[in-house]
C-alpha positions in Angstrom: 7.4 5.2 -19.4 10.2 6.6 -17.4 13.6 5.7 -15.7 13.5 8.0 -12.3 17.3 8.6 -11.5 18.2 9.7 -7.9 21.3 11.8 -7.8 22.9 13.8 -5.0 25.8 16.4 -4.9 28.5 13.1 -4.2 30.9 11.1 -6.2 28.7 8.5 -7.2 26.4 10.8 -9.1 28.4 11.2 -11.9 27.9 7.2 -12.7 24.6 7.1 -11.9 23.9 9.6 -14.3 25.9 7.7 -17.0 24.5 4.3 -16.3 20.9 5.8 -16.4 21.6 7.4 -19.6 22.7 3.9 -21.1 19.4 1.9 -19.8 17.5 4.8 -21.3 19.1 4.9 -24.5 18.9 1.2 -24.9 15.5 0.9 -23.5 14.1 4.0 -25.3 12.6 5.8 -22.0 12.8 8.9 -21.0 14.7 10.4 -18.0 13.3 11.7 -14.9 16.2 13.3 -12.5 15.7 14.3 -9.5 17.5 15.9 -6.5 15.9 15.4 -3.1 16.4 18.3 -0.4 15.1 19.5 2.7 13.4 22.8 3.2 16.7 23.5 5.0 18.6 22.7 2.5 17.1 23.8 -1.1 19.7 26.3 -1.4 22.6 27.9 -3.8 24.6 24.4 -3.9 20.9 22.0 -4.8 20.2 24.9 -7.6 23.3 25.0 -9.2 23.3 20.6 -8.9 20.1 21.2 -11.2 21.1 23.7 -13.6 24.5 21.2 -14.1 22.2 18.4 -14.8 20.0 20.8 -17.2 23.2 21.6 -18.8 24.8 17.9 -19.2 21.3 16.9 -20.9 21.0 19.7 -23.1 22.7 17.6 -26.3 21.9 14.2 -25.4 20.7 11.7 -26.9 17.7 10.8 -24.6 14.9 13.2 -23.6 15.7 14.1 -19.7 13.7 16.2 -17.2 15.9 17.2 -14.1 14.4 18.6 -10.6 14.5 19.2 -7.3 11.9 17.8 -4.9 11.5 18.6 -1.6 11.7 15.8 1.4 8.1 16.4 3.4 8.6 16.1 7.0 8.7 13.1 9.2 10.3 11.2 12.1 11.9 8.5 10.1 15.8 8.9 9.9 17.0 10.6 7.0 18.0 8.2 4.5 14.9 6.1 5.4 12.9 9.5 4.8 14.5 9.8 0.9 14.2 6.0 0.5 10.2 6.3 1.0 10.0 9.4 -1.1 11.9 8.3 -3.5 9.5 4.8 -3.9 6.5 7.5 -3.6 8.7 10.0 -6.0 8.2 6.7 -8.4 4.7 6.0 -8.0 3.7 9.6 -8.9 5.1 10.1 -11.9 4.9 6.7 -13.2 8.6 5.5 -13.6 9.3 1.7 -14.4 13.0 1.6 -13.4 15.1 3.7 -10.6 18.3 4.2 -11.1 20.2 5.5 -7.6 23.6 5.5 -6.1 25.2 3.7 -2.9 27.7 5.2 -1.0 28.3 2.9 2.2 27.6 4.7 5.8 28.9 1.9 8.2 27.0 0.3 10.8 27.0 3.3 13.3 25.6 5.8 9.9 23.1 3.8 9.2 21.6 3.1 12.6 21.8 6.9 12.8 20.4 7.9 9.2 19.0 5.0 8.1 19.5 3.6 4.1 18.1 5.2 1.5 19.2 2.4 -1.3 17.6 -0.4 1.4 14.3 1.5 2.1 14.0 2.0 -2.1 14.9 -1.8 -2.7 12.5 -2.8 0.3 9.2 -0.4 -1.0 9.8 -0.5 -5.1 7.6 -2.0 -7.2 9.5 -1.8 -10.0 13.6 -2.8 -11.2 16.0 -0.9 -9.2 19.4 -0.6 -10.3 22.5 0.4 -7.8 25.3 1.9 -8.6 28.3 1.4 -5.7 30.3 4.0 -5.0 33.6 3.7 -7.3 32.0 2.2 -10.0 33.6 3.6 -13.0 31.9 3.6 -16.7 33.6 1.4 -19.2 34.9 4.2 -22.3 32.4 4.3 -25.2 
């Protein structure tokens, strides 16, 4: 099966990217990486996000597909939108674990955007694990 690992051009990426890399290695999976976008915003910057990613799992030691997926259309708020696509992100290709980060909006961002970790932890059928914003990895 696969861990399905939600990153985003932020500071929390980085650790989400090295605590999914740990469960993988220690659970023998298989990495599925994706970036969500809009149609608006698949541009230079969500590109160059995925060749980075290609170029960080180039010699790793765990087998890692990285992509960008495109957010379909809806009237939900934003972060509810990538919280749903995420969970359906999961059920298509068949993930048993998501990995995503958490960077806190406040009351007034969320009432505006909605939560992407909260929708994902609301819909999942499977373990998801978040990583806060400042979590640092301990040095291997």
């Amino acid at each position: 099966m696969t861990i399905l690992v939600a990153i985003a051009n932020d500071s929390v990426s980085p650790a989400v990217i090295d605590t999914a890399v740990r469960l993988a290695d220690g659970l023998d999976e298989e990495l599925y990486v994706v970036h969500l976008v809009d149609e608006d915003t698949a541009d230079g910057t969500a590109k160059q996000l995925r060749d980075e990613m290609r170029e960080r799992f180039r010699d790793a030691t765990v087998v890692a597909t990285v992509a960008i997926e495109h957010v379909g259309r809806s009237a939900m708020r934003s972060g509810t939108r990538i919280g749903n696509e995420l969970v359906e992100l999961a059920a298509d290709v068949d993930v048993d674990h998501i990995v995503m980060g958490h960077e806190p909006k406040g009351l007034a961002g969320r009432l505006r955007e909605g939560d992407a970790t909260l929708a994902v932890i609301d819909a999942a059928e499977v373990p998801v694990t978040i990583v806060p914003e400042g979590h640092a990895q301990p040095e291997q």
